[in-house]
C-alpha positions as CSV (number, residue, x, y, z in Angstrom):
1,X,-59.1,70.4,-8.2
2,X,-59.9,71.5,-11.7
3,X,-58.0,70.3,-14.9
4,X,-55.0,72.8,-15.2
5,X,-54.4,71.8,-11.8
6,X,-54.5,67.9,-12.6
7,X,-52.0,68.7,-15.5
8,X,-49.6,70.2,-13.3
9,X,-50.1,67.5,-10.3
10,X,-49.5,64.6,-12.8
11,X,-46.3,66.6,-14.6
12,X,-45.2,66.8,-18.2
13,X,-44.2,62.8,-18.2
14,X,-48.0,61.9,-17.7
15,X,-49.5,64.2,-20.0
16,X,-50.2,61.9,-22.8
17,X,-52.2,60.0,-20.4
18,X,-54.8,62.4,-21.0
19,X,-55.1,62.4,-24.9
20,X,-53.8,58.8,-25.6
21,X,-56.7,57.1,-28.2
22,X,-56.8,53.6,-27.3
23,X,-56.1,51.3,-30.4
24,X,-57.0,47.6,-28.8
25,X,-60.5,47.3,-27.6
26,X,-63.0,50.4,-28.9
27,X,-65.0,51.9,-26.1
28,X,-68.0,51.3,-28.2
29,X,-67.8,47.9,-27.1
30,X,-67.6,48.5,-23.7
31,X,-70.4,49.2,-21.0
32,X,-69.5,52.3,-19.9
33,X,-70.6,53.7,-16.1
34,X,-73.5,56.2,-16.6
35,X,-76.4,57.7,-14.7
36,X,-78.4,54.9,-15.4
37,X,-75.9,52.1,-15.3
38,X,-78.4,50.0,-13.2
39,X,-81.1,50.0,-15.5
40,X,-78.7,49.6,-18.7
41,X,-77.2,46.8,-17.4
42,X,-78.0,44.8,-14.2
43,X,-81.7,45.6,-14.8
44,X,-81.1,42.9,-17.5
45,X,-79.4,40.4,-15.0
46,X,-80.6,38.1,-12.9
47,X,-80.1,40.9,-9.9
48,X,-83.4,40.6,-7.9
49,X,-85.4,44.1,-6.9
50,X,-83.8,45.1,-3.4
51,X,-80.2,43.7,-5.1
52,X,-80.9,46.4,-7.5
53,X,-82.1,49.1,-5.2
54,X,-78.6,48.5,-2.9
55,X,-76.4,48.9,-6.3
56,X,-78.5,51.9,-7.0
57,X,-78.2,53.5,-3.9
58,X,-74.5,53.0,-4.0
59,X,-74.1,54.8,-6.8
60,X,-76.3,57.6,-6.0
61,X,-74.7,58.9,-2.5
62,X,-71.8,61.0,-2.0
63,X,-70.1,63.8,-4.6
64,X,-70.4,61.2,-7.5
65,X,-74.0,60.0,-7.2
66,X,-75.8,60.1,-10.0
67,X,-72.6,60.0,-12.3
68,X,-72.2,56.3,-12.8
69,X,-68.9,55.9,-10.9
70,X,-68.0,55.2,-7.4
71,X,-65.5,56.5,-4.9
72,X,-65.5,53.9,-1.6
73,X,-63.1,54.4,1.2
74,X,-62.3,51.1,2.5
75,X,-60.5,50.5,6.0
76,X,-60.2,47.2,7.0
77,X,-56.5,47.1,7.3
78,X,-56.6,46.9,10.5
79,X,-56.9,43.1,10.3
80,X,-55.2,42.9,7.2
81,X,-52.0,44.8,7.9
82,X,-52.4,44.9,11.7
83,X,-53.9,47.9,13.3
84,X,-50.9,49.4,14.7
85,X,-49.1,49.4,11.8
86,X,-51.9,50.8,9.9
87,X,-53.1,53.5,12.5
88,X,-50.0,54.5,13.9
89,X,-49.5,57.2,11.5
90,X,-52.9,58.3,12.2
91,X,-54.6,57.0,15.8
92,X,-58.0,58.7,16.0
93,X,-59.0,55.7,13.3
94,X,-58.5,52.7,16.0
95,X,-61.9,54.8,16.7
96,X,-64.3,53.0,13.9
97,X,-66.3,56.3,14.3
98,X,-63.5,57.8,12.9
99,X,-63.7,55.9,9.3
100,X,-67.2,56.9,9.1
101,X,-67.0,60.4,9.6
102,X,-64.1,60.5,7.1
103,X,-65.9,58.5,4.7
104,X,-69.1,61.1,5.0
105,X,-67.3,64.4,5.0
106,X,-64.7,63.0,2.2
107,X,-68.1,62.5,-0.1
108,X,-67.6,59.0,-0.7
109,X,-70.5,57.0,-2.0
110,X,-69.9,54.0,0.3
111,X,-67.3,52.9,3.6
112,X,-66.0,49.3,3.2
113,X,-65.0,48.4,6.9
114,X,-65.2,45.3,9.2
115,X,-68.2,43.1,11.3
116,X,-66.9,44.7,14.5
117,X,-66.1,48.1,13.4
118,X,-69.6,48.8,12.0
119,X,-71.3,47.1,14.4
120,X,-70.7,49.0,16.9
121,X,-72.2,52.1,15.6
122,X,-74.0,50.7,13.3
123,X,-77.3,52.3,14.6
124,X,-75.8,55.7,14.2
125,X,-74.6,55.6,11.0
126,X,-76.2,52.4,8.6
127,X,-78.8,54.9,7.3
128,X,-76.4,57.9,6.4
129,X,-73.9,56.2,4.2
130,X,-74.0,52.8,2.6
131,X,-72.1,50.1,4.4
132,X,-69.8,47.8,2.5
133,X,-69.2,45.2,5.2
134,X,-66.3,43.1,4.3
135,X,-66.6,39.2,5.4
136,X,-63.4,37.9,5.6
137,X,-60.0,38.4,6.2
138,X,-56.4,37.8,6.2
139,X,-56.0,37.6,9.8
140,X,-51.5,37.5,9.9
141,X,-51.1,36.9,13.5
142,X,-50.5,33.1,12.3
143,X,-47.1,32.6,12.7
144,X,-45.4,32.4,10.0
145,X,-47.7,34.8,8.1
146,X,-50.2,32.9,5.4
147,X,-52.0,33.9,2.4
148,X,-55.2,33.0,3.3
149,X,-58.5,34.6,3.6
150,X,-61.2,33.4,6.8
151,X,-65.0,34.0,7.3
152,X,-65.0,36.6,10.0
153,X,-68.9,36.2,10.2
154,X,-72.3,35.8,8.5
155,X,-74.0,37.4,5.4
156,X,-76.9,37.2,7.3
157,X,-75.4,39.3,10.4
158,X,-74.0,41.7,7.8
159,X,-77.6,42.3,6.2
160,X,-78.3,42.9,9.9
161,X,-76.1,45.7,10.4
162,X,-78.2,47.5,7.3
163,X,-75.6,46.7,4.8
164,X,-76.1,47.9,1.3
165,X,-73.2,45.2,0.3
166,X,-71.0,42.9,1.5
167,X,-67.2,42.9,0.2
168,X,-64.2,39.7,0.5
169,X,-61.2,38.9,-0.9
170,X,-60.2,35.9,-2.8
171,X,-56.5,35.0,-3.0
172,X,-56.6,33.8,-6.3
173,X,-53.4,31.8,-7.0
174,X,-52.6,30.5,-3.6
175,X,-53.1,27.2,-2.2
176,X,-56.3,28.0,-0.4
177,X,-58.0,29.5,-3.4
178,X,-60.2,27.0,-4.2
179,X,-62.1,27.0,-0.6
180,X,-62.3,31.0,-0.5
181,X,-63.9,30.5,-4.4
182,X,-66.7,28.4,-3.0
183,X,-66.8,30.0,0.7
184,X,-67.1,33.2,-1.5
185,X,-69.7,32.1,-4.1
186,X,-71.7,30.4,-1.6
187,X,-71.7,34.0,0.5
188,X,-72.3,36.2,-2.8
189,X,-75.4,33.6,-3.4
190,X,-76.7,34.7,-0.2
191,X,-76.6,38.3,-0.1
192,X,-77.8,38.5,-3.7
193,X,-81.1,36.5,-2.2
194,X,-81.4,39.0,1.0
195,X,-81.0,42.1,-1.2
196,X,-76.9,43.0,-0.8
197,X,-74.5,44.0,-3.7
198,X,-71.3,42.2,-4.0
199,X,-67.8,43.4,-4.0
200,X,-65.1,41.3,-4.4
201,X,-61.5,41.8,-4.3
202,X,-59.7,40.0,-6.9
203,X,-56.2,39.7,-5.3
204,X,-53.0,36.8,-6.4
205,X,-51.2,35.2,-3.9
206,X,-48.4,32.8,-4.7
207,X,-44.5,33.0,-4.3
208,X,-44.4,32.2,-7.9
209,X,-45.7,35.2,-9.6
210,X,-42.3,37.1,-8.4
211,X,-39.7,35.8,-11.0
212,X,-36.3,37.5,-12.0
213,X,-37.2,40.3,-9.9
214,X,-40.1,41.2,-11.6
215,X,-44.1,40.9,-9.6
216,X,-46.7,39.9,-11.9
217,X,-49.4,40.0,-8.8
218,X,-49.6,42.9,-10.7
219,X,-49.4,42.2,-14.4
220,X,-52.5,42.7,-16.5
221,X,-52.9,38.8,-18.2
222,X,-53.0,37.2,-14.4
223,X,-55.1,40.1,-12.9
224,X,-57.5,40.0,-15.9
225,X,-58.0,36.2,-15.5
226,X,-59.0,36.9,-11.7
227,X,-61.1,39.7,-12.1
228,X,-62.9,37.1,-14.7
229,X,-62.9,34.5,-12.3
230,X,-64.2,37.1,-10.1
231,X,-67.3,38.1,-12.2
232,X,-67.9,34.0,-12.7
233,X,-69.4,34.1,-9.2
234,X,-71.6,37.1,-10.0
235,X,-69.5,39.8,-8.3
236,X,-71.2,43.1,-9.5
237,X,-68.2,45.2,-8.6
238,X,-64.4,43.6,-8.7
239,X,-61.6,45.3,-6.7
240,X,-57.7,44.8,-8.5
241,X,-54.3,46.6,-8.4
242,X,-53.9,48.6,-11.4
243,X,-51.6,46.5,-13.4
244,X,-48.1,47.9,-13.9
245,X,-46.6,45.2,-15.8
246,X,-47.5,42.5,-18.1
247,X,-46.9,38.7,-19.6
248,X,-47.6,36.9,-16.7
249,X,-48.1,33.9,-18.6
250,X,-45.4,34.0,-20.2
251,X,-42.8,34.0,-17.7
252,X,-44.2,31.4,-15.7
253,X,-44.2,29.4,-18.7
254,X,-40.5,30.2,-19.0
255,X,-38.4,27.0,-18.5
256,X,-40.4,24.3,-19.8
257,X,-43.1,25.2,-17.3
258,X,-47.2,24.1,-18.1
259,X,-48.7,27.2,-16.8
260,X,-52.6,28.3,-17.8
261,X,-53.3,29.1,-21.2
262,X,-52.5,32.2,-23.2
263,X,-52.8,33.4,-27.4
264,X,-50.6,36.3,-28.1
265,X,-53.0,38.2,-28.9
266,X,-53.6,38.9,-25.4
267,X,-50.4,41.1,-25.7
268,X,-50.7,42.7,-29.2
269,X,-54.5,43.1,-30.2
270,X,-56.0,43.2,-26.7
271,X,-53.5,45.4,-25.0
272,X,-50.2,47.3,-25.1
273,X,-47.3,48.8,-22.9
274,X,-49.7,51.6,-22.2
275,X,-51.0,52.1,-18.8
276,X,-54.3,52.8,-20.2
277,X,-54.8,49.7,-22.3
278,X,-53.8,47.1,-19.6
279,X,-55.9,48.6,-17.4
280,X,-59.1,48.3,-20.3
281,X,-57.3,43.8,-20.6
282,X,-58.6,44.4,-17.0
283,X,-62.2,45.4,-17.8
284,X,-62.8,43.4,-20.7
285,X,-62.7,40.5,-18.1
286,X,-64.8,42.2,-16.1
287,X,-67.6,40.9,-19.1
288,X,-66.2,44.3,-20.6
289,X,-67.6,46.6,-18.2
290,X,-70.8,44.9,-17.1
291,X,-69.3,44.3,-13.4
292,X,-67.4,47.5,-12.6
293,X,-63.7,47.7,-12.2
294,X,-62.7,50.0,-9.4
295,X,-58.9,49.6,-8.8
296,X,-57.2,49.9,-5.2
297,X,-55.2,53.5,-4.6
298,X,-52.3,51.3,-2.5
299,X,-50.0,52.0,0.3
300,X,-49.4,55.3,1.4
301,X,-45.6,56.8,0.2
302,X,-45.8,60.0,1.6
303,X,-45.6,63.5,-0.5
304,X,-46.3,62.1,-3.8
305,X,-49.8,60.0,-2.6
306,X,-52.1,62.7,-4.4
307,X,-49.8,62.4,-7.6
308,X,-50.7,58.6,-7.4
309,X,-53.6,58.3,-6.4
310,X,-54.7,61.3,-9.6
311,X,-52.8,59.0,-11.9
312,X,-54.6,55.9,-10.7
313,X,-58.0,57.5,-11.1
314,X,-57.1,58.9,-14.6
315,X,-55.8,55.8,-15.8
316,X,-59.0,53.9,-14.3
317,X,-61.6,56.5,-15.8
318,X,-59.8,56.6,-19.5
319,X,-59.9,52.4,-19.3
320,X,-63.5,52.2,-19.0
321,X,-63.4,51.5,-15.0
322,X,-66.1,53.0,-12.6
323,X,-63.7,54.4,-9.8
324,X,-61.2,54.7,-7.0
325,X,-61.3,52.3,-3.9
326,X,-58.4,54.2,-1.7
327,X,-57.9,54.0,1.8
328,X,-54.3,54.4,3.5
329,X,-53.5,57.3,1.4
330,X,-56.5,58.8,3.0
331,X,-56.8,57.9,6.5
332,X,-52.7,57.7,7.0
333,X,-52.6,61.3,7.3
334,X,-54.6,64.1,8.9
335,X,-58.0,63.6,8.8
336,X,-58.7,67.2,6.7
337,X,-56.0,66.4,4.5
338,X,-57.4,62.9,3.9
339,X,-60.9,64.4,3.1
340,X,-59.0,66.7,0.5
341,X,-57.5,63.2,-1.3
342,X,-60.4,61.7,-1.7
343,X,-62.2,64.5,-3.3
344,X,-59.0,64.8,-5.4
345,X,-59.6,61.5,-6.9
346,X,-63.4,62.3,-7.0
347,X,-62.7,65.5,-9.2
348,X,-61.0,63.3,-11.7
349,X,-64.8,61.3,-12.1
350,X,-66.3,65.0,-12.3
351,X,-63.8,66.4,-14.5
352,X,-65.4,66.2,-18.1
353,X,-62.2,66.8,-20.1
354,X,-61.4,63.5,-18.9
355,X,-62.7,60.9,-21.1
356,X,-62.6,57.4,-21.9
357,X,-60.0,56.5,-24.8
């Protein structure tokens, strides 16, 4: 896909998304994704020679190697979501074959999928594309359904399977966050030691955040504080929503309410009402850029999931994010049109008229 036909996939309404200046952070101040990302910054960190060869080799596979930003397609949702629900639309990928292959001929630089799934062809596959095995899971057969995230096996058994990183989720908000954050450090500790790169998504969970009919899961001041939470236990790529909304704080404060801490600043000087700049609140927690911010591509809605998932990587590259981690708008629909969705999102990454703002 080449610019004029990004301008008239996104429509007249997004335009300004592609020459909006930014007027909070500068992008001077940010790290930035670049060819030599790896040696400009976690060359500097405490990352330990193999660690840095898997975070290299991640970014230097697929149709954005050696660009500095990453497109993974991650399919775990068959635990997550359930697998017939997820696969239904699309049944050749209760075949974990299936996710590879897609992930390989869509150009991705890495496939995020489960112990089991990758296991079993592990010996195939492990050296063609980098695995991102993810550890644990929301399991939701419980009944009722809980927000909470379980080991589904060992770092050690992941570094087995020839992983390049290992990926989890931390429900950050919930009433089990605290043992995910050191079940989670403790596993990040590990695979940092045995040579793995570290993905973490940085998700909320709690009743709360939905007030007057308005979801701040997804607002920029609770999703920032994650992601920084996130980096705190040396993630060196965090996974969040792209935030649609903002003031978080606030309205849980609403009321009387003792809720975190905020300075309004957060909502005059560090961002605005523009998509792009709540996105940037997002990767200034991220130690502003120095762990990458790739944000998910969510559910699948049917005709307008290119539109989306265009918008989301525009928004992401113009913040100062390194990529797109989407995976039911690929693999819910034919497996040639999925490849042609990712490598949508992955011309946005290519497309040098796009630039940060």
């Amino acid at each position: 896909m080449n610019y004029e036909q990004m301008i008239d996939l996104i429509g007249k309404e997004n335009e300004a998304l592609l020459s909006y200046t930014s007027s909070t952070v500068k992008k001077d101040l940010l790290h930035l994704p670049s060819p030599h990302f790896t040696d400009t910054v976690f060359a500097e960190s405490n990352r330990n020679i193999q660690t840095l060869k898997s975070i290299s080799s991640l970014f230097n596979h697929g149709r954005l190697q050696g660009s500095g930003y990453l497109s993974i397609l991650p399919i775990d949702q068959g635990i997550e979501h359930s697998a017939g629900a997820s696969f239904a639309p699309n049944p050749m990928y209760f075949d974990p074959e299936n996710i590879i292959k897609l992930a390989i001929e869509g150009g991705c630089n890495a496939v995020a999928t489960t112990f089991g799934g990758l296991a079993m062809i592990a010996r195939k596959y492990a050296h063609k594309i980098p695995f991102i095995v993810k550890i644990n899971h929301n399991e939701l057969l419980t009944y009722p359904n809980k927000h909470d995230q379980v080991m589904f096996g060992s770092v050690k058994d992941a570094w087995n399977l020839g992983a390049t990183a290992v990926g989890a989720t931390i429900y950050f908000g919930s009433q089990e966050s605290d043992r995910q954050i050191i079940e989670v450090s403790k596993a990040f500790e590990e695979a940092h030691e045995l040579g793995m790169a570290t993905i973490l998504w940085c998700y909320l969970r709690n009743s709360a955040f939905v007030k007057d009919g308005k979801d701040y899961h997804v607002s920029a001041d609770l999703t920032g504080q994650a992601n920084h939470l996130g980096v705190t236990i040396q993630a060196d790529i965090i996974k969040q929503k792209l935030p649609t909304i903002n003031g978080g704080y606030k309205a849980l404060n609403m009321g009387g309410s003792s809720y975190g801490k905020l300075d309004e600043r957060m909502y005059t000087q560090l961002a605005t009402d523009n998509p792009i700049d709540l996105c940037r609140y997002q990767v200034l927690n991220c130690y502003m850029g120095r762990a990458g911010l790739i944000n998910s591509g969510g559910a699948s809605t049917g005709e307008s999931d290119t539109k989306e998932a265009v918008l989301t990587a525009i928004i992401n590259k113009r913040a100062g994010g390194m990529g797109l981690i989407s995976g039911r708008k690929a693999f819910q629909r034919s497996f040639n049109d999925g490849i042609e969705l990712l490598q949508d999102i992955q011309d946005v990454y290519l497309e040098k008229q796009i630039t940060v703002a």
